[in-house]
N, C-alpha and C positions, 0 to 999 in steps of 0.2 A: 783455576776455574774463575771465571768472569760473572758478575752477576750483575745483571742488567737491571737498573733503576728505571721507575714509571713516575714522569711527574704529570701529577692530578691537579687540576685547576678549577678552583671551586669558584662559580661563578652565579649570578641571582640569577633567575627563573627567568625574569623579565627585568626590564629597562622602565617599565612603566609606573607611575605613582600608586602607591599602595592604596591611598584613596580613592582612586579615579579606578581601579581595580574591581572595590566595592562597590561603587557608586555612592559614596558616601562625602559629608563636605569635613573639611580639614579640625572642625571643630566640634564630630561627635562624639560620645560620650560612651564608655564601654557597652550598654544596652543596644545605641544605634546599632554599632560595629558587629556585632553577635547578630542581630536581626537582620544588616543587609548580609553577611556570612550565610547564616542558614539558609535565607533566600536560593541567595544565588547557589549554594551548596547543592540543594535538592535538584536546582535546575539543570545543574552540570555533572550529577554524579554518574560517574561510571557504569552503573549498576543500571540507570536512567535511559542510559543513552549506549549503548553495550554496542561498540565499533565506531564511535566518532573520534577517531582522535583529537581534532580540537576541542569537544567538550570536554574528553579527558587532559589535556595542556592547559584548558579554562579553570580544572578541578585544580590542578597546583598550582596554577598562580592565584587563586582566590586563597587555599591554603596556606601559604607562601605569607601573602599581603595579611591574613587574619593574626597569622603567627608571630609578625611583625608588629603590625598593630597594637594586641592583646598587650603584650610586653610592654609595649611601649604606656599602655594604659594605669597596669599597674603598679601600685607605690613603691615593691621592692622590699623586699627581707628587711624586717623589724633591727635598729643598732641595740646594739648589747653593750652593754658596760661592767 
């Protein structure tokens, strides 16, 4: 019996800057970030806009870029010793 292997290639959403995503400049601050998110979240949701496929492509790359962001903002698990 042969058992055929799938290879999956995980690749980003976009090409595009995460910033320029939000509309946000390189040096906001996690409030900024969350605020131009929800913006544009409300604008492009799914739910909103019910058969636009680009709104909803717009929905995950805003997601995508918040997700990345957000992380990037925060300090990171406390060291232990």
């Amino acid at each position: 019996m042969r058992i055929r292997r799938r290879s999956f290639r995980v690749t980003p959403m976009s090409k595009r800057d995460f910033y320029d995503v939000l509309g946000v400049s390189r040096n906001a601050n996690a409030d900024e970030l969350k605020k131009a998110y929800r913006t544009l979240a409300k604008k492009y949701h799914p739910d909103q806009n019910q058969g636009d496929k680009e709104a909803e492509q717009r929905f995950k790359e805003l997601n995508e870029a918040y997700d990345v962001l957000k992380d990037e903002q925060s300090p990171g698990p406390p060291c232990r010793r």
